[in-house]
C-alpha positions as CSV (number, residue, x, y, z in Angstrom):
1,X,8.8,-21.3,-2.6
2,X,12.6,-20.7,-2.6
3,X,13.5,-17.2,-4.6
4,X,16.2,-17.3,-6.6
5,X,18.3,-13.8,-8.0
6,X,17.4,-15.4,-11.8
7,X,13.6,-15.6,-10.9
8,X,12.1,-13.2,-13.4
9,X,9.9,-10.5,-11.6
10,X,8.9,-8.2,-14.6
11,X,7.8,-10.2,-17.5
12,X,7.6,-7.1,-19.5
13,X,10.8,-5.4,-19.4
14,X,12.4,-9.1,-18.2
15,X,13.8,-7.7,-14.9
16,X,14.9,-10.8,-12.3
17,X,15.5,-10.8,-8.8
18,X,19.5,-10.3,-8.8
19,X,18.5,-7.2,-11.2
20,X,16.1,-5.6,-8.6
21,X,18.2,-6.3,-5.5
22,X,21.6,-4.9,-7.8
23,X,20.2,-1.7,-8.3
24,X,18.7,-1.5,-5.0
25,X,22.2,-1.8,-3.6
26,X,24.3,0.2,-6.5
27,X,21.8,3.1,-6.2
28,X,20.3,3.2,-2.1
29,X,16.8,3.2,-4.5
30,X,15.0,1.3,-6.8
31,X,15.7,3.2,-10.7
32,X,14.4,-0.1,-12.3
33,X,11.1,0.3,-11.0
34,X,10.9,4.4,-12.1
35,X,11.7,2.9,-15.3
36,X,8.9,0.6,-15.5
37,X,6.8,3.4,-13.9
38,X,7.5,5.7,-17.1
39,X,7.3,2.9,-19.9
40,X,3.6,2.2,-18.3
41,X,3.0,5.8,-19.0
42,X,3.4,5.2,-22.4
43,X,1.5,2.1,-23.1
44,X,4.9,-0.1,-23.0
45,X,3.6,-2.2,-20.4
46,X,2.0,-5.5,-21.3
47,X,1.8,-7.5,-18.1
48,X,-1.8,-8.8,-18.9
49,X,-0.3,-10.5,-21.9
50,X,3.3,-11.4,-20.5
51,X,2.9,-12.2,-16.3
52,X,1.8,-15.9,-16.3
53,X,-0.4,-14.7,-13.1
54,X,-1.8,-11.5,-15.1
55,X,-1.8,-8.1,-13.9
C-alpha cells in the first residue's frame, strides 16, 4: 500500500500523514502526538467510533 502525505492517520483529531511528518521536521519531535496524548486524558478520544480498523 502506497502512503500518501493526505492519508489520514488520526481519525479523531483528523491528523494526515504530511501533518505528522511537518511537525516532526518543524519541531526535531512529534507535538501532534503529546496533543493527542492529553485530549485522550480527558475522554476526547473516540478512535473506537472514528478509525475504520478500531482501536
Amino acid at each position: 500500500m502506497k502512503q500518501t502525505n493526505d492519508e489520514l492517520i488520526c481519525y479523531c483529531f483528523h491528523y494526515t500523514r504530511g501533518d505528522l511528518l511537518a511537525d516532526l521536521a518543524t519541531n526535531g519531535h512529534s507535538t501532534i502526538k503529546e496533543r493527542i496524548m492529553a485530549e485522550k486524558k480527558t475522554g476526547a478520544c473516540r478512535c473506537a467510533d472514528t478509525n475504520p480498523k478500531g482501536r
